[in-house]
N, C-alpha and C positions, 0 to 999 in steps of 0.2 A: 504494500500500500504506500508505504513511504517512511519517512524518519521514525523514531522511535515511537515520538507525540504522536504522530499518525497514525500509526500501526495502532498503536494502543487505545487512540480515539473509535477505531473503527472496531477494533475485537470487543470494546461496551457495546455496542450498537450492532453488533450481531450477533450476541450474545440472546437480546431481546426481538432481534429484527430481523428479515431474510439479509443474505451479502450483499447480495443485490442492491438492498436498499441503503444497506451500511454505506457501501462503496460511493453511491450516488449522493447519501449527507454527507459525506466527509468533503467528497471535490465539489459542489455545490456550492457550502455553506464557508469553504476556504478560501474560493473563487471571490464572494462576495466582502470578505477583508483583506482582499488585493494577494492573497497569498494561494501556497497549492498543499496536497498532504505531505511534501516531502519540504516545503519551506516552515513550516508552523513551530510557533518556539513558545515556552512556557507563560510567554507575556501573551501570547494570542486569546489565550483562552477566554478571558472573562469579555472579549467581544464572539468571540464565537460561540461559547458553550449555549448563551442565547438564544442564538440565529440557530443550532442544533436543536433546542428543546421547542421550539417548535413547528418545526417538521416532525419531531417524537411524537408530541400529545396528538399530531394530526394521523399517524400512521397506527401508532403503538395504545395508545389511550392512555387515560391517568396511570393505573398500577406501573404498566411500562415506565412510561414518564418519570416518574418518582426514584425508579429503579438505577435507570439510567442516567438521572441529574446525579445523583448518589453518588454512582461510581464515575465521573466526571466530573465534581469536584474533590475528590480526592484525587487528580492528577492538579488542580490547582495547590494542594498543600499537602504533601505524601506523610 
């Protein structure tokens, strides 16, 4: 998928979601703060995580949602 951040953005999110769908939030929602999955650095997140959560609530629904905000903030603060 791409750098570390990347990778690891995407393995939450497919965790709860098809790859398919992972694969398409991740370079989607990258795209739109001028970056890609293999450019994203730990400063990205608190504009991306966002723009991720919801496409989540829109595909996965709340339980998902919750699930996945969870384990994507904790790459904000390990």
């Amino acid at each position: 998928m791409g750098n570390t951040l990347g990778q690891q953005i995407y393995d939450i999110l497919k965790e709860e979601l098809s790859e398919i769908t992972a694969g398409i939030i991740v370079k989607e929602k990258c795209k739109k703060i001028g970056k890609t999955p293999e450019t994203i650095m730990s400063e990205d997140l608190k504009n991306l995580i966002p723009l991720i959560m919801g496409t989540v609530l829109l595909f996965g629904g709340n339980e998902k949602s919750q699930k996945i905000k969870e384990k994507l903030e904790k790459l904000v603060s390990p």
